[in-house]
C-alpha positions as CSV (number, residue, x, y, z in Angstrom):
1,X,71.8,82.2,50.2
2,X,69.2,81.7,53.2
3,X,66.6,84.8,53.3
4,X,65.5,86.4,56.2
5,X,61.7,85.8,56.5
6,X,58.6,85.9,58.6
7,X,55.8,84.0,58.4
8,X,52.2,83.8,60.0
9,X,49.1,81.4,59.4
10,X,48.7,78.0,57.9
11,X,47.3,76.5,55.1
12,X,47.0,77.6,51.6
13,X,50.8,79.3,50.8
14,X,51.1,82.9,49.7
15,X,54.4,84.3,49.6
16,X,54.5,88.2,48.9
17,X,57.4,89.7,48.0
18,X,58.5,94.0,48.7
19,X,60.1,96.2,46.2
20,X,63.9,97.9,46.0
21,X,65.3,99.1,49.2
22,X,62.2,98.1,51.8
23,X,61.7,94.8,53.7
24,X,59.6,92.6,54.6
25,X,57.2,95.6,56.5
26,X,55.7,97.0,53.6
27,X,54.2,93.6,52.4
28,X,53.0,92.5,56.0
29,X,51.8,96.3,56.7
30,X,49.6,96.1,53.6
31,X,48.4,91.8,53.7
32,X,48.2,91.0,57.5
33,X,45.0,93.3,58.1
34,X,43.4,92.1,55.0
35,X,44.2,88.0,56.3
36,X,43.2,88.5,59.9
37,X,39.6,87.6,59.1
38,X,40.5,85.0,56.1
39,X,42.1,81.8,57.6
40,X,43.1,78.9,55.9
41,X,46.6,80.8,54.5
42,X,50.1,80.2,54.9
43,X,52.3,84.0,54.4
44,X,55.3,84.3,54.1
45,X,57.3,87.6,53.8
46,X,61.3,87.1,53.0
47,X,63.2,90.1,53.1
48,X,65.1,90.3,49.5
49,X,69.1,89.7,49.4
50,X,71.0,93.3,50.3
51,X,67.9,93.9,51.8
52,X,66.2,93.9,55.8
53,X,68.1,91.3,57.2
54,X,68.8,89.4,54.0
55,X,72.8,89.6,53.2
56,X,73.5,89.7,49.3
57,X,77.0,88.0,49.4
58,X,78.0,87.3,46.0
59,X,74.9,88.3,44.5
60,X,75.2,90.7,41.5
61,X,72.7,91.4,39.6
62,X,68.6,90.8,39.6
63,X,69.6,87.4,38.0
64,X,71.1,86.6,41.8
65,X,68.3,88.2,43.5
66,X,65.5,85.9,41.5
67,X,68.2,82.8,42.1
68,X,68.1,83.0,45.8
69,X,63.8,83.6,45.7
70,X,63.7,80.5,43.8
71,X,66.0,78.5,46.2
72,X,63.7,80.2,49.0
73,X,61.1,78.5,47.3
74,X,62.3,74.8,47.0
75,X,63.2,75.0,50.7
76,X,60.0,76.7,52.3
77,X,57.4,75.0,49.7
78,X,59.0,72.3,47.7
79,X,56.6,71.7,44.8
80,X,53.2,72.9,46.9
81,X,51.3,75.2,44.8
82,X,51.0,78.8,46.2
83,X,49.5,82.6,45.5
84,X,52.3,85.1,44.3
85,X,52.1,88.9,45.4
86,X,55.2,91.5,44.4
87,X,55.1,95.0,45.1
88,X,57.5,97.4,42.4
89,X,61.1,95.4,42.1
90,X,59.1,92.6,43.7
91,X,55.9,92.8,41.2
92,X,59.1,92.6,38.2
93,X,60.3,88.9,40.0
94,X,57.1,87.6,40.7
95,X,56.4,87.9,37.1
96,X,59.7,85.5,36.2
97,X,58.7,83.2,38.8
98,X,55.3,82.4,37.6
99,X,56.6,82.5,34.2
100,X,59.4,79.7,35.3
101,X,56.1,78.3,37.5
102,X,53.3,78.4,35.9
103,X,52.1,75.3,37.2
104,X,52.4,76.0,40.8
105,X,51.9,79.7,40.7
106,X,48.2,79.4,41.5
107,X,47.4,82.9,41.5
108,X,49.6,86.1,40.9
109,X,48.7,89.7,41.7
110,X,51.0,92.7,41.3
111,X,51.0,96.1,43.0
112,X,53.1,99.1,41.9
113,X,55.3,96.8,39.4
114,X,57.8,97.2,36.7
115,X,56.3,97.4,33.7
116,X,57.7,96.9,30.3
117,X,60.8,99.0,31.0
118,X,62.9,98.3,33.7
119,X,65.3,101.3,33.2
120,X,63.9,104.0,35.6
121,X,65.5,107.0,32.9
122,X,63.3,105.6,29.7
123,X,59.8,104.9,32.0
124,X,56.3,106.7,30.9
125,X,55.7,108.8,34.1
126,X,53.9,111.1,35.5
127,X,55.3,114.2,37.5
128,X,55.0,114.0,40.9
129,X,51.6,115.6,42.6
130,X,50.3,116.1,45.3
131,X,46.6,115.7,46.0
132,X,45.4,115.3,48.9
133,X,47.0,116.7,52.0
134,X,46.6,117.8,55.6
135,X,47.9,120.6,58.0
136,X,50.7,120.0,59.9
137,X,52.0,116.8,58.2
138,X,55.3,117.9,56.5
139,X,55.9,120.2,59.8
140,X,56.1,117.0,62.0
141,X,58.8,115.2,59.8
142,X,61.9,114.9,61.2
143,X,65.2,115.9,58.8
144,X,66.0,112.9,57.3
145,X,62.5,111.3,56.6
146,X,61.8,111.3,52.9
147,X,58.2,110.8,52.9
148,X,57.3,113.7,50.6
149,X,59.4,112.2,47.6
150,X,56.8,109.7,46.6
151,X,53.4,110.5,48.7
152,X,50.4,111.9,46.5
153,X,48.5,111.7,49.8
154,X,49.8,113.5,52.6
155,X,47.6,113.2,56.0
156,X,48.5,112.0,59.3
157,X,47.3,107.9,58.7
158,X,49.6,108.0,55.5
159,X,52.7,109.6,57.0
160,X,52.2,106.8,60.1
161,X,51.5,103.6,58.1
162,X,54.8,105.3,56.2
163,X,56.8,105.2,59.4
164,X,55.1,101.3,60.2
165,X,55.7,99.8,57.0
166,X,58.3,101.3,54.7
167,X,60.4,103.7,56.6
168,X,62.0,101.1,58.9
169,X,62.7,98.8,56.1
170,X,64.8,101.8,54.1
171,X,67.1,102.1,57.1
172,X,68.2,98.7,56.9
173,X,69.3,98.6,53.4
174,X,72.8,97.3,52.3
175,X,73.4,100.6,50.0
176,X,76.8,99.6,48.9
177,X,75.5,96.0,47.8
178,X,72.0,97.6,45.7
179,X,74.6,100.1,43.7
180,X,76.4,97.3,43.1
181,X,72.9,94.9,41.8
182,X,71.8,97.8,40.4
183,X,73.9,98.0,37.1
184,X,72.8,94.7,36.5
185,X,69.2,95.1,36.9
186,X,67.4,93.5,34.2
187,X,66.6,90.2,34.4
188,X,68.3,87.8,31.5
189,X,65.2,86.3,30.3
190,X,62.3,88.9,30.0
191,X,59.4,87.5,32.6
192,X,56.8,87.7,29.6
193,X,58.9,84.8,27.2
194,X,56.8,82.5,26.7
195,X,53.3,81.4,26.7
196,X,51.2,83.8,28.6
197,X,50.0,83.1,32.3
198,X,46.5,81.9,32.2
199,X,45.6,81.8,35.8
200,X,43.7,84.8,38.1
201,X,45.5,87.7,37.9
202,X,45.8,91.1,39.7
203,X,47.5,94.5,38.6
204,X,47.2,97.1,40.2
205,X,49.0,100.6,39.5
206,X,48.4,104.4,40.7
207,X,47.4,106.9,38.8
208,X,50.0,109.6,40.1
209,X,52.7,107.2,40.6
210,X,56.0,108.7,39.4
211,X,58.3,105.7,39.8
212,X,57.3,103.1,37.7
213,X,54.0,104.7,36.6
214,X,51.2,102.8,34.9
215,X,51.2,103.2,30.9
216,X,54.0,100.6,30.7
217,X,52.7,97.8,32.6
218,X,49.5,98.4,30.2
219,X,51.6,96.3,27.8
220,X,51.2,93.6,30.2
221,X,48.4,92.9,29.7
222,X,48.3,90.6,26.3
223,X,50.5,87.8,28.4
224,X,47.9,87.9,31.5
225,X,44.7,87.2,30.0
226,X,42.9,86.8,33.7
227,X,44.1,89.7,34.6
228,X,42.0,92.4,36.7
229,X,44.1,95.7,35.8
230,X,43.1,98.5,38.2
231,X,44.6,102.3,38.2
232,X,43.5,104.0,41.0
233,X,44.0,107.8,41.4
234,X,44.6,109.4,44.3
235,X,47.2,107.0,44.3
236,X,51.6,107.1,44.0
237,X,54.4,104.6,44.4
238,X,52.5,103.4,47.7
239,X,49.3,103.1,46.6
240,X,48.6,100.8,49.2
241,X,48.6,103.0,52.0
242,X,47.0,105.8,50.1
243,X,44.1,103.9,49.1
244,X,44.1,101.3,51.7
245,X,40.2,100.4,50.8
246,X,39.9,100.0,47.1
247,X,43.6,97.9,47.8
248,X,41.8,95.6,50.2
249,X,39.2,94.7,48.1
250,X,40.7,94.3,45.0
251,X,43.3,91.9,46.5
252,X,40.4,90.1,48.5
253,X,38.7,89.6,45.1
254,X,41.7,88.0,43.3
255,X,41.8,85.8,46.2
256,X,38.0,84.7,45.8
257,X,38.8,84.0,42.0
258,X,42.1,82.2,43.2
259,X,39.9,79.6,45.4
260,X,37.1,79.4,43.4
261,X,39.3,77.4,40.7
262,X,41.5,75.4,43.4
């Protein structure tokens, strides 16, 4: 399976990895503006199989998704250590690959993820709110955008980082081939078997997200003993255009604590 993928920079590798049903857009939306003024890093963004540009040809369950990351992997980086980011879906398969790389998994940081419950029917979530929003927004949508399913924020910067970084990505998807992943969803080996990842650690959930929430990934938290775990409110499913700043600086942190043990 070869992966679709963009990459921009050189040095230190960070691969970064979007949730179910986006591409590539929503990581580099988020990352690139925070990496413009930090050189010395390698990103790379793959588009996940059945996803953007990646095809998912015999691939049938999350087992098959993870299988072609790690092949990704071995091609792109061979054995070079490397940063780990995964937003949602992604944040679930970054979590199995530093479990099955704990060596070379220098750092791993987590936005939006799975928690302990992969099942979207048995999460702990909140209803959907709305909290912050401004006039004329939801007027300017056009009939098939779905922005208002997930946003807690609802202003004019939101809605067009939206239309940059996820919106595109959703249009791409190969429906027929995520139904078909879907009912195998849960990864054989739970991420968290084994000993716990020791190494700097980011998670970062919002408050008022009603997809995967935040209560479950709490559990987490035992496993990742260098873990920062941040909810910010104000904040849904795409916390990282709704709370762009306090993003940027947590992730910036995490990658001060990442170098300062290389």
């Amino acid at each position: 399976m070869t992966l679709h993928y963009v990459t921009h920079g050189q040095g230190t590798p960070v691969l970064a990895l979007h949730g179910w049903t986006p591409d590539h857009r929503l990581m580099t939306g988020c990352l690139e503006p925070l990496f413009a003024d930090l050189p010395g890093y390698r990103r790379l963004y793959p588009d996940l199989p059945g996803m953007g540009q990646s095809p998912a040809v015999g691939i049938n369950s999350s087992d098959g998704i993870l299988a072609a990351v790690q092949t990704f992997i071995d091609d792109q980086l061979g054995d070079q250590p490397f940063l780990l980011i995964g937003e949602s879906y992604g944040g679930y398969l970054a979590r199995a690959i530093a479990r099955a790389r704990p060596q070379q998994v220098t750092g791993l940081a987590m936005i939006c993820p799975i928690g302990t419950i992969v099942d979207n029917a048995d999460r702990h979530v909140p209803e959907h709110v709305v909290l912050r929003s401004e006039p004329g927004v939801r007027e300017s949508l056009g009939p098939d955008e779905d922005f208002t399913e997930l946003a807690v924020v609802e202003t004019a910067s939101v809605l067009e980082a939206y239309r940059r970084d996820v919106a595109p990505g959703l249009m791409l998807a190969d429906i027929t081939a995520l139904e078909r992943i879907l009912k195998k969803r849960e990864l054989s080996v739970d991420p968290e078997a084994g000993p716990p990842y020791e190494r700097p650690t980011l998670l970062i959930c919002g408050r008022q997200d009603a997809v995967v929430g935040f209560e479950d990934q709490y559990a987490l938290l035992p496993h990742y003993p260098r873990a920062t775990f941040a909810v910010l409110d104000v904040a849904g499913h795409n916390l990282q255009i709704e709370q762009p700043e306090l993003f940027g600086g947590l992730v910036r942190e995490w990658l001060r604590r990442v170098a300062e043990e290389s």
